[in-house]
N, C-alpha and C positions, 0 to 999 in steps of 0.2 A: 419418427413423426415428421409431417411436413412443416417446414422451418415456419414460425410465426414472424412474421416482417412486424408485423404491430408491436406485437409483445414485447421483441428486440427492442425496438426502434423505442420503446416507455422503457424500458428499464435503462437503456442507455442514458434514457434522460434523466433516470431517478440517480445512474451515479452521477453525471452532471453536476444535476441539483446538489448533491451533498459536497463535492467538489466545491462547488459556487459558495456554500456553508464553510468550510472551514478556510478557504483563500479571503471570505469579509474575517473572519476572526484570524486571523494571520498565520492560517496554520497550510496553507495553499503548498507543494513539495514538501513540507515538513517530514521529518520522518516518521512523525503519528499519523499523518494525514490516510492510510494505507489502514492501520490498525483501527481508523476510525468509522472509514468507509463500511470495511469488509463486516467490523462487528456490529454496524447497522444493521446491513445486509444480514446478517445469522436471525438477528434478532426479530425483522420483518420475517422471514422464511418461516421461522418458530411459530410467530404467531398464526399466517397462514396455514402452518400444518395443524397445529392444535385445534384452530376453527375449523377446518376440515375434515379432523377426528371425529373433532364431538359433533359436530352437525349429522355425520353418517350415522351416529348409534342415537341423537334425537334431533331427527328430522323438523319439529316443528321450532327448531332454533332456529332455521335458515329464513324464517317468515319473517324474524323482525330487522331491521335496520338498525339498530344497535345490539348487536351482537353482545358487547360488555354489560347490557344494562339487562339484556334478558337472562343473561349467567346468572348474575348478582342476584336478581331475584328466585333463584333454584333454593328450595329447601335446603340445610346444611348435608343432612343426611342422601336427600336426594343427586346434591354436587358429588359427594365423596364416594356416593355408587360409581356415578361417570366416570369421575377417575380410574376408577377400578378395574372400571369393562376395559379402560382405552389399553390396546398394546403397548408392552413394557417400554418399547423403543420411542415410544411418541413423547416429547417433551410435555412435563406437566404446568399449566400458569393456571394462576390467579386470575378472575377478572379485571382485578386490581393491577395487572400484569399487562393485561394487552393496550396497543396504541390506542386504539380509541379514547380507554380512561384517562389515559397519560395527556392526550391533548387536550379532553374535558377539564384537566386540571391542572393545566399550565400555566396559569396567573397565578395560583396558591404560591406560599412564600416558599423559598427555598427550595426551587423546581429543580436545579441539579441534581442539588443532597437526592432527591424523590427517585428523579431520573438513576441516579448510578446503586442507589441501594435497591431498585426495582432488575436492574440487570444482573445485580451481584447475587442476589436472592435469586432468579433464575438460572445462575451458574452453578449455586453450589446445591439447589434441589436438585439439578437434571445433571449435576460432575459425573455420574457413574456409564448416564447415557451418551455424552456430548463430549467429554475431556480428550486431550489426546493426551497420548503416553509419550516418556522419554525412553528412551534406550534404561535407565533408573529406573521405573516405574513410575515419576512422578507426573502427576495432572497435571495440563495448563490452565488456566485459566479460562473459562471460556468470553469473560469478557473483563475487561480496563476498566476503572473508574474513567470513563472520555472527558468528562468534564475537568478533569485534574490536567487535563494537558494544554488546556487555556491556563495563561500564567497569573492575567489582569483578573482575578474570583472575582467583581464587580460585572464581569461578562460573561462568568458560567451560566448565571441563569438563563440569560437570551440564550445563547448558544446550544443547549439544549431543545429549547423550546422549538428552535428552528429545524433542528434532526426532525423532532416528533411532526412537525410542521408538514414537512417535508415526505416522511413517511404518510402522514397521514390522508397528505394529496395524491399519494401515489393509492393508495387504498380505496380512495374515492373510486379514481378511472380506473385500478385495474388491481386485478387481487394474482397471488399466485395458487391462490385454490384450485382456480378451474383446470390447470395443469398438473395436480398429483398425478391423474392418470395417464399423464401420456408420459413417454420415453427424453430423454432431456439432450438431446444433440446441441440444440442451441445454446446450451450453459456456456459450450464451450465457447465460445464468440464471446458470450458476456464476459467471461473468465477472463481471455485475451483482451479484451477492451477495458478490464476494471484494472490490470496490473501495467498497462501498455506504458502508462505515464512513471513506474516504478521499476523498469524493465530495460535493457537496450544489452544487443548482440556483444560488445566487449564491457558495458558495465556493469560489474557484480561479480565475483568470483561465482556465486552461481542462478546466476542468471535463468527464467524456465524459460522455456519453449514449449510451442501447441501442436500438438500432433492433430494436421489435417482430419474431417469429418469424416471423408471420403477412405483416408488412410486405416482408419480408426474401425470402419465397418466392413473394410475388406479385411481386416487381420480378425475382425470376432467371424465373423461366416467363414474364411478357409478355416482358421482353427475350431471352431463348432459347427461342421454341414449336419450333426442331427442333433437329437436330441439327448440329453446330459440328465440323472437323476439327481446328485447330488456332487457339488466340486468345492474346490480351497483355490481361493484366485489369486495371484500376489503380482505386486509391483513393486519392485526395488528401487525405484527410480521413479514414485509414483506422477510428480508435478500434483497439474489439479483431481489427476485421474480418469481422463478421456478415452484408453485406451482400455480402463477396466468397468468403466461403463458402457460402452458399447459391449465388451464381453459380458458384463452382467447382465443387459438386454436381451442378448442372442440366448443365456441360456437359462434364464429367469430368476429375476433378484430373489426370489422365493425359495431358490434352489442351489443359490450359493453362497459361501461368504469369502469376503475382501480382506484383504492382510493389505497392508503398504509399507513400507519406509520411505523415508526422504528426508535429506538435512534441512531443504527449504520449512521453514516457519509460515513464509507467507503459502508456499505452497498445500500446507497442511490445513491450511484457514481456509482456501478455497475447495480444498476436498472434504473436508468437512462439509460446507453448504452441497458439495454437490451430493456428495451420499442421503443427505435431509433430503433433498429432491427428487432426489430417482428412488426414495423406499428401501433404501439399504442403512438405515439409520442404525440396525444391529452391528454394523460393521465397524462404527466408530471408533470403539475401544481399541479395534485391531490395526488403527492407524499407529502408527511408532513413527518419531523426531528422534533420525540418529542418521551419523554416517553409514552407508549399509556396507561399504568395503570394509574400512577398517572398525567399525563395532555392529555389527550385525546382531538384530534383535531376535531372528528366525532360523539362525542357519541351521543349529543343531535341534531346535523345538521342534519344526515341521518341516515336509515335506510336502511339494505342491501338486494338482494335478494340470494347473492352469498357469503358467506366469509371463504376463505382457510387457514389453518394456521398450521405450524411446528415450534411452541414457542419456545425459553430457557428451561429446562427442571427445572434445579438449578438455580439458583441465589442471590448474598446475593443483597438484596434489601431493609436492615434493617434501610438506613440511608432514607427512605422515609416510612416505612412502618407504625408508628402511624398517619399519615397524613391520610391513608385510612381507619381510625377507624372514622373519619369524618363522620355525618349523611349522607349529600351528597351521600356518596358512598354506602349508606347502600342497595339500593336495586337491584344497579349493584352486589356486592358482596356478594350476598345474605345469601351464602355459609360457611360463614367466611376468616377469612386472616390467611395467616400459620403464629405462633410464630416465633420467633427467636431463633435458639437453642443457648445453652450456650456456643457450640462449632459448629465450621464448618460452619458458618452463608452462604457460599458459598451455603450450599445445601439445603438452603429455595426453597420449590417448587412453583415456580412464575409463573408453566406453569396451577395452579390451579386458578392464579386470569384472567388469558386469559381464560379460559374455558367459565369461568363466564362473563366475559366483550365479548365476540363473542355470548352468549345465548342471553345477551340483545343487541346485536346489529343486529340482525335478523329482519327482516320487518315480517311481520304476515304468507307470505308464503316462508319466507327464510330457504334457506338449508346452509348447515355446513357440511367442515370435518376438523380436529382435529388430528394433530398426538400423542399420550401421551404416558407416559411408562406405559408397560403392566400391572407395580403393578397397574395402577390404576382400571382397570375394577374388581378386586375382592376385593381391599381393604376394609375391615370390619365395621368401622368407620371413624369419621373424617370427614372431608371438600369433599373428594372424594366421598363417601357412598351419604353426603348430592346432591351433584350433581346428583350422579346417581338417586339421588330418584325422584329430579325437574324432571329429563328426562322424566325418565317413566311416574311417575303421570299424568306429562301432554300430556304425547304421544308423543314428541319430537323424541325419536331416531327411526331411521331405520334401523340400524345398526350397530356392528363392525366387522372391520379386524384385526384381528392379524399375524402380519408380521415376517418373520422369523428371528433367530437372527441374529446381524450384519451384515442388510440391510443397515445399517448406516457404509462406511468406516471409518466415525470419533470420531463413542461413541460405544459404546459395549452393552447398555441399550437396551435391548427387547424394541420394540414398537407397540402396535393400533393404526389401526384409528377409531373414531367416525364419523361417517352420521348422521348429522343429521337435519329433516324435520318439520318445523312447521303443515305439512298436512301429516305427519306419518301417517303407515297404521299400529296400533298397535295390532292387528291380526297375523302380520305376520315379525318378527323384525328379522331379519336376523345373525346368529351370527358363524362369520369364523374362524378357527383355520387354517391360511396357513402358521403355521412356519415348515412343512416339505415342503416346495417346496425350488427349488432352487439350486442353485449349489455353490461351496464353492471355490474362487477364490482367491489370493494372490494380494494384494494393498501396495507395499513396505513393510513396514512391519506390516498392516493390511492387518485382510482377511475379506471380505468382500462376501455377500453370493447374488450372482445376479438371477435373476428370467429372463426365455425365456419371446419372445413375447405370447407364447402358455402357458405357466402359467398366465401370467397376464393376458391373453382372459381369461381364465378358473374361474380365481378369478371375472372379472370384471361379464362375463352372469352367472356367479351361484347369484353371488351376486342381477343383475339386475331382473332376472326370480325367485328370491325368491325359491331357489331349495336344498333341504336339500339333500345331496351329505354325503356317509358314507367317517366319517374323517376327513371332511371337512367341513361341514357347517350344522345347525339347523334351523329349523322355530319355533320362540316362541310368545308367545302370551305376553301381558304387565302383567297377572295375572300370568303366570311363574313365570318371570322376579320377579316379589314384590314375591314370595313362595320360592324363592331360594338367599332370601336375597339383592335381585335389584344385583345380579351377572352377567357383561358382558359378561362372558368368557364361549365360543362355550364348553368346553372340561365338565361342570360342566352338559350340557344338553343334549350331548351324552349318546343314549343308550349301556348300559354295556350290552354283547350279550357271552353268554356260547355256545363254540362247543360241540354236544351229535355226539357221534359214537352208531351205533347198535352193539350190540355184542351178541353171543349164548353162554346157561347158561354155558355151558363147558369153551368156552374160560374166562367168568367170573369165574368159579374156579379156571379156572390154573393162572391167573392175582393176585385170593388172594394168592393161595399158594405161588406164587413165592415173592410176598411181607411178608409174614410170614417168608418163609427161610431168607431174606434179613433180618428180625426183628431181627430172632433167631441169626442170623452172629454177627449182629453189639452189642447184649449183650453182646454174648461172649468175643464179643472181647475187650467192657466196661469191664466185672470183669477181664480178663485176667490182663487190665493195673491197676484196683482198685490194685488188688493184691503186682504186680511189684512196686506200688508208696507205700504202707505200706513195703516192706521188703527194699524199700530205706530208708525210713524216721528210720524205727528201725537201719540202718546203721551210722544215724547222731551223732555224739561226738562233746561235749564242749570240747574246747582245752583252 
């Protein structure tokens, strides 16, 4: 869809606003201030979708301006039809549920208590549809008593009143209905801008990162150029899940389902709203809050046909790491596990046990893509080298891209990606150097290098039509590939090409002469200084 500037530009203001709400109550960096926001946000999105259910199946709901007031008056029996019709996946509420009532009824006494027994009551009707799993089984919550986390109980009740407040301003000017149907690229921005102030490149042992728009729709179109009747999508490393909604675009939320893991909590919260948004709400349940190296919730349950992934690149992950010396693990990890250096344990490359743990999670005809740093397609030896060599040997890859620098607003690291195909055409392995496209833009105070729509076409059919393009892109065969040391990188199979000019024997003599006089000049004027630096030196006195 084409990005709505408006829409961004309000909703950024609605987190704002809520920001602005809990910094007067003193909850401003707080560490709830995050869990406060986001389960606004769910709970606005809920409402949204509900009234945009039920308005589809009766239409003449959308006529009144109170939406809450014309529910209430539906027959009981008539109500609990509606329920019935709506799809399973669509959160069920109350009139009694939605913002509008909440603000109609915010001077009543004991508006908190109101406030959190209304949300809690909508957590535990909709837990089967909305909950995420642990690696255990167990639900989250889907939402906190918020008001318990003001300490002064003489200011819960403002305090909520100001959420609903706030919500409800936002509902005035702009609803998130009229975007059920379109495609959700822009969450991602909002996603990035709602965690930006809970986020920073060395704070957090795990910290997310946003994988580019741009990046995100050229990995679903190479890995989907047609059409798909039914797939198993997975992200091991989900974040908010940008990478597996652009793939669920490309090949129809209707027609697939999402699996995830991630140890982020916060990041499960935001995949959550995005799945509510893009109509993949069935998908929920298959979200799972777990480590996926060392506790994997999928490895032996399923196998995939689809799995997209932009891992941690770094990570110290030492306080689990002889666990996966384990035999168990021995033949997911095939590769080996990175040491511990003696220093910097931060920068253990963890995005090498994802490689490995996404090859074996592959169904027999599963594709992959992979974002890594670019050191790794030509790294020499090591765990890297061993990878590359499973690839090839077995015919696995189709592909890489190399991305131009600081595609990433948030890391400065060069990155590829890997394609790649259990039914590889290893004839013709496709290999892209596009780190000169792109234009070089200013991100506060990163720059960040954005690609047109018309680059990313460019990159995506060169890539899909297998078309060696000068500059840009190679066709190699997997017997290259093993003679040039299993080397990913497009630049090392480029032909090295000499420009010849004709010239007549004349003009080749006057070309040597004038390089002879040039010879003859510059001796001269060597002995000239030889000369001038001896009759210095014989000037030198010890004093």
């Amino acid at each position: 869809m084409t990005l709505d500037i408006n829409y961004t530009t309000k909703t950024k203001q609605l987190i704002d606003n809520l920001k602005s709400v809990c910094a007067n109550y003193g909850l401003g960096n707080d560490g709830n201030e995050f869990k406060i926001i986001s389960q606004v946000f769910l709970y606005k999105f809920l409402n949204d979708k509900f009234r945009y259910e039920v308005k589809k199946l009766k239409p003449e709901l959308d006529e009144h301006k109170d939406f809450s007031a014309a529910l209430t008056k539906l027959k009981k029996k008539e109500y609990e039809l509606l329920m019935d019709l709506l799809d399973e996946n669509v959160p069920r509420l109350r009139p009694d549920q939605l913002i509008a009532h909440l603000h109609n009824i915010q001077n009543s006494g004991d508006f908190a208590k109101t406030f959190d027994d209304t949300l809690n009551d909508i957590s535990t009707k909709n837990a089967d549809t909305l909950s995420i799993k642990s690696i255990t089984g167990a639900k989250d919550k889907v939402f906190d008593r918020l008001s318990t986390f003001i300490i002064d109980e003489s200011q819960r009740d403002a305090f909520c009143r100001a959420l609903i407040n706030k919500l409800f301003e936002f509902s005035f000017e702009q609803s998130f209905e009229s975007y059920f149907e379109e495609k959700y690229d822009f969450f991602k921005d909002i996603f990035e801008y709602l965690i930006k102030d809970y986020n920073s490149d060395s704070g957090g042992k795990y910290a997310e990162y946003y994988t580019p728009n741009a990046v995100s729709r050229i990995i679903a179109n190479i890995l989907v150029p047609g059409k798909v009747k039914q797939a198993r999508c997975y992200d091991p490393s989900v974040g908010s899940g940008s990478l597996l909604m652009s793939l669920a675009h490309k090949i129809g939320e209707d027609k697939c389902t999402i699996y995830s893991e991630d140890i982020s909590q916060k990041s499960s919260t935001m995949l959550r709203l995005n799945l509510i948004l893009n109509n993949l709400t069935h998908s929920i349940p298959n979200v799972i809050k777990t480590n996926t190296i060392a506790q994997p919730f999928y490895l032996e349950k399923l196998k995939f046909d689809y799995i997209v992934s932009n891992p941690p690149f770094k990570l110290d992950f030492s306080d689990f790491r002889d666990d996966l010396e384990n035999d168990s693990f021995k033949e997911r990890f095939f590769a080996g596990i990175p040491n511990v250096p003696k220093a910097k344990k931060e920068s253990m490359a963890i995005y090498l046990l994802f490689i490995q743990h996404i090859m074996y999670s592959l169904n027999d005809s599963g594709k992959a893509a992979i974002v890594v740093p670019t050191g790794f397609i030509t790294a020499q030896s090591g765990i890297e080298k061993k990878i590359r060599e499973r690839l090839i040997d077995k015919g696995w890859l189709r592909g890489v891209v190399s991305m131009p620098s600081n595609i990433f607003a948030s890391t400065g690291t060069n990155v590829s990606v890997l394609f790649l195909d259990k039914k590889a055409d290893s004839e013709h392995i496709v290999l892209m150097d596009a780190s000169k496209l792109g234009e070089t833009v200013k991100e506060g105070k990163n720059q960040r290098t954005v690609l047109t729509r018309e680059e990313e076409a460019r990159i995506v059919n060169t890539f899909n039509n297998k078309e060696a393009v000068e500059d840009l892109s190679v066709l190699v065969t997997k017997v290259q590939v093993q003679q040039k040391n299993y080397s990913f990188s497009a630049g090392q199979y480029f032909e090295v090409k000499i420009d010849y000019a004709d010239i007549t024997g004349t003009e080749f003599a006057a070309k040597m002469k004038g390089f002879e006089e040039r010879l003859n000049t510059l001796f001269a004027e060597g002995n000239r200084l030889d000369k001038e630096i001896q009759k210095q030196l014989k000037g030198v006195r010890y004093e």
